[in-house]
N, C-alpha and C positions, 0 to 999 in steps of 0.2 A: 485476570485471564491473559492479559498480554503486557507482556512485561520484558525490558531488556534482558537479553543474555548474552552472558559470552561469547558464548558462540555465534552471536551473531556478530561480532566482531571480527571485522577485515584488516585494520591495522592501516586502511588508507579514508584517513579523517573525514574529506567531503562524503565521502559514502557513511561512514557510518555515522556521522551524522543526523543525515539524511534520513537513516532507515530508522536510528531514535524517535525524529518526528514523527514517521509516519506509525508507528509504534506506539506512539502518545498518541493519534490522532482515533488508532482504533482503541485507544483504552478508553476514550474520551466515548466509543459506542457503547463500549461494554458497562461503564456508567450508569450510560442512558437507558441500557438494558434495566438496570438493578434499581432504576430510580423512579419510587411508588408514590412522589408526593403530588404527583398533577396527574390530567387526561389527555390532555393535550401534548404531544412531543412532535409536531408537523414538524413547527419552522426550527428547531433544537435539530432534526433529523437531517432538514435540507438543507441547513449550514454546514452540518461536519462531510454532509458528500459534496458539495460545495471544496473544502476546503481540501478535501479528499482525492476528487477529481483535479482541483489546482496544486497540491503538492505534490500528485503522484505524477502529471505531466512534468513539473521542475524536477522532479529526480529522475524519472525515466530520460527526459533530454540530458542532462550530466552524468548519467550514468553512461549512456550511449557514446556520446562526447568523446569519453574516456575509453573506453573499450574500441572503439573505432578508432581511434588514435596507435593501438599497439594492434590493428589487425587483428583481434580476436575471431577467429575461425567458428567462433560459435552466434556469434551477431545475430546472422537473421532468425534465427529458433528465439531466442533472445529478446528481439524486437516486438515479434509474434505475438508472444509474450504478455509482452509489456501493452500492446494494443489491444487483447482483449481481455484484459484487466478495464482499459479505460473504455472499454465497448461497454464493457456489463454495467461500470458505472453511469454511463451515460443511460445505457437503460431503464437504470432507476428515476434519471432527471428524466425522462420522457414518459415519467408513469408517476405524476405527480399525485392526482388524484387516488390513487393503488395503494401510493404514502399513507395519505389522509385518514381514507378508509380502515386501512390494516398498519397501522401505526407500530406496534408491538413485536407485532410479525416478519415487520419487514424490519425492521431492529434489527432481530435476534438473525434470520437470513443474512443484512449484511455483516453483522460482528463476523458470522461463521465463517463467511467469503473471504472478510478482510482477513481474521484469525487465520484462519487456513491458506491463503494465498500468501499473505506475508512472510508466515515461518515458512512454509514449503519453498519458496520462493529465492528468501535469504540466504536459509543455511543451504542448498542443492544450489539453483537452478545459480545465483549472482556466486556464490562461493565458486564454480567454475571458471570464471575470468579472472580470479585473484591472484593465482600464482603468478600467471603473465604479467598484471599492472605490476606486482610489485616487484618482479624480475627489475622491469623497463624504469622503474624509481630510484634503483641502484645503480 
Protein backbone atom coordinates (compact mmCIF):
# COMPACT_ATOMS: atom_id res chain seq x y z
CA UNK A 1 0.00 0.00 0.00
CA UNK A 2 2.79 2.41 0.62
CA UNK A 3 5.43 2.31 -1.36
CA UNK A 4 8.15 4.80 -2.82
CA UNK A 5 7.55 6.79 -5.72
CA UNK A 6 8.90 9.24 -7.80
CA UNK A 7 7.23 11.50 -7.40
CA UNK A 8 7.81 11.69 -4.21
CA UNK A 9 11.12 12.78 -4.98
CA UNK A 10 12.47 16.19 -4.38
CA UNK A 11 16.00 15.96 -5.60
CA UNK A 12 17.22 17.46 -2.08
CA UNK A 13 18.74 14.12 -0.36
CA UNK A 14 18.06 14.80 3.56
CA UNK A 15 14.51 15.23 2.62
CA UNK A 16 14.01 12.50 0.71
CA UNK A 17 15.44 10.55 2.61
CA UNK A 18 13.66 11.25 5.33
CA UNK A 19 10.27 10.76 3.70
CA UNK A 20 11.72 6.93 2.43
CA UNK A 21 11.85 6.14 6.23
CA UNK A 22 8.78 7.40 7.12
CA UNK A 23 7.38 5.56 4.22
CA UNK A 24 8.91 2.33 5.34
CA UNK A 25 7.67 3.11 8.82
CA UNK A 26 3.90 3.16 7.49
CA UNK A 27 4.54 0.08 5.35
CA UNK A 28 5.86 -1.49 8.35
CA UNK A 29 1.52 -0.65 9.58
CA UNK A 30 0.27 -1.88 6.56
CA UNK A 31 2.12 -5.25 7.48
CA UNK A 32 0.72 -5.38 10.68
CA UNK A 33 -2.64 -4.69 9.12
CA UNK A 34 -2.10 -8.01 6.80
CA UNK A 35 -0.53 -10.05 9.59
CA UNK A 36 -3.08 -13.12 10.84
CA UNK A 37 -0.44 -15.16 12.71
CA UNK A 38 -1.07 -13.86 16.49
CA UNK A 39 -3.92 -11.89 18.55
CA UNK A 40 -2.12 -9.91 20.16
CA UNK A 41 -0.36 -6.76 18.10
CA UNK A 42 -0.48 -4.16 21.39
CA UNK A 43 3.25 -3.71 21.97
CA UNK A 44 4.00 -4.35 17.75
CA UNK A 45 1.47 -1.35 17.55
CA UNK A 46 3.07 0.94 20.25
CA UNK A 47 6.42 0.57 18.99
CA UNK A 48 5.88 1.71 15.36
CA UNK A 49 3.90 5.04 16.95
CA UNK A 50 6.62 5.26 19.04
CA UNK A 51 9.05 5.34 16.35
CA UNK A 52 6.50 7.21 14.32
CA UNK A 53 5.96 9.89 16.64
CA UNK A 54 10.19 10.06 17.14
CA UNK A 55 10.92 10.24 13.37
CA UNK A 56 8.30 12.38 12.26
CA UNK A 57 9.38 15.04 15.14
CA UNK A 58 13.43 14.46 13.48
CA UNK A 59 12.01 15.30 10.14
CA UNK A 60 9.52 17.88 10.72
CA UNK A 61 12.60 19.77 12.81
CA UNK A 62 15.02 19.34 9.48
CA UNK A 63 12.51 19.89 7.41
CA UNK A 64 11.62 23.28 9.06
CA UNK A 65 15.40 23.98 9.57
CA UNK A 66 15.69 24.14 5.97
CA UNK A 67 12.73 25.99 4.75
CA UNK A 68 13.21 28.68 7.47
CA UNK A 69 16.71 29.09 6.26
CA UNK A 70 15.43 30.33 2.62
CA UNK A 71 12.31 32.36 4.28
CA UNK A 72 9.77 30.10 2.83
CA UNK A 73 6.55 32.48 2.80
CA UNK A 74 4.46 29.34 3.33
CA UNK A 75 6.14 28.17 6.91
CA UNK A 76 3.61 28.82 9.32
CA UNK A 77 0.51 26.79 7.38
CA UNK A 78 3.47 24.41 7.06
CA UNK A 79 4.18 24.20 10.68
CA UNK A 80 0.48 23.92 11.49
CA UNK A 81 0.78 21.11 9.78
CA UNK A 82 3.27 19.33 10.72
CA UNK A 83 1.86 19.88 14.65
CA UNK A 84 -1.24 18.26 14.24
CA UNK A 85 0.04 15.43 12.60
CA UNK A 86 2.08 14.86 16.00
CA UNK A 87 -1.22 16.03 18.00
CA UNK A 88 -3.22 13.11 16.54
CA UNK A 89 -0.29 10.96 17.21
CA UNK A 90 0.07 11.72 20.39
CA UNK A 91 -3.50 11.04 20.83
CA UNK A 92 -3.15 7.64 20.18
CA UNK A 93 -0.17 7.31 23.04
CA UNK A 94 -2.83 8.81 25.45
CA UNK A 95 -5.42 6.27 24.57
CA UNK A 96 -3.42 3.32 25.40
CA UNK A 97 -5.97 1.09 26.60
CA UNK A 98 -8.38 2.10 23.31
CA UNK A 99 -5.01 0.32 21.60
CA UNK A 100 -5.42 -2.78 23.69
CA UNK A 101 -8.99 -3.15 23.22
CA UNK A 102 -9.55 -2.37 19.39
CA UNK A 103 -6.26 -3.46 18.30
CA UNK A 104 -7.21 -4.20 14.68
CA UNK A 105 -9.22 -1.12 14.37
CA UNK A 106 -7.09 1.17 15.34
CA UNK A 107 -4.34 -0.51 12.90
CA UNK A 108 -6.25 -0.09 9.85
CA UNK A 109 -7.42 3.95 11.37
CA UNK A 110 -3.79 4.75 11.64
CA UNK A 111 -2.28 2.95 8.23
CA UNK A 112 -5.23 5.26 6.67
CA UNK A 113 -4.07 8.61 8.53
CA UNK A 114 -0.43 7.74 7.96
CA UNK A 115 -1.33 6.59 4.12
CA UNK A 116 -3.32 9.58 3.49
CA UNK A 117 -1.43 12.24 5.44
CA UNK A 118 1.90 11.18 3.93
CA UNK A 119 1.04 11.09 0.12
CA UNK A 120 -1.21 14.19 0.56
CA UNK A 121 1.33 15.71 2.30
CA UNK A 122 4.55 14.87 0.14
CA UNK A 123 3.51 15.35 -3.19
CA UNK A 124 1.19 19.02 -2.53
CA UNK A 125 1.72 20.43 0.76
CA UNK A 126 6.29 19.81 1.04
CA UNK A 127 6.42 19.82 -2.97
CA UNK A 128 5.57 23.58 -2.37
CA UNK A 129 8.89 24.73 -0.81
CA UNK A 130 10.94 22.92 -3.32
CA UNK A 131 11.42 25.17 -5.91
CA UNK A 132 12.87 27.79 -3.44
CA UNK A 133 15.32 25.23 -1.61
CA UNK A 134 16.57 24.18 -4.70
CA UNK A 135 16.84 27.79 -6.28
CA UNK A 136 19.00 28.68 -2.99
CA UNK A 137 21.34 25.19 -3.66
CA UNK A 138 22.42 26.63 -6.86
Amino acid sequence: MLAWKKEFEFGIDVIDNQHKKLIEIGSGLFELVNDDTKDDYYDEIVAMLRELEDYTVTHFKDEEALFDAVDYMGSMAHKFEHKLFVKKLEGYMTDLEGIDSNQKETLLELLNFVADWLVLHIVKTDREYVPLLLATQN
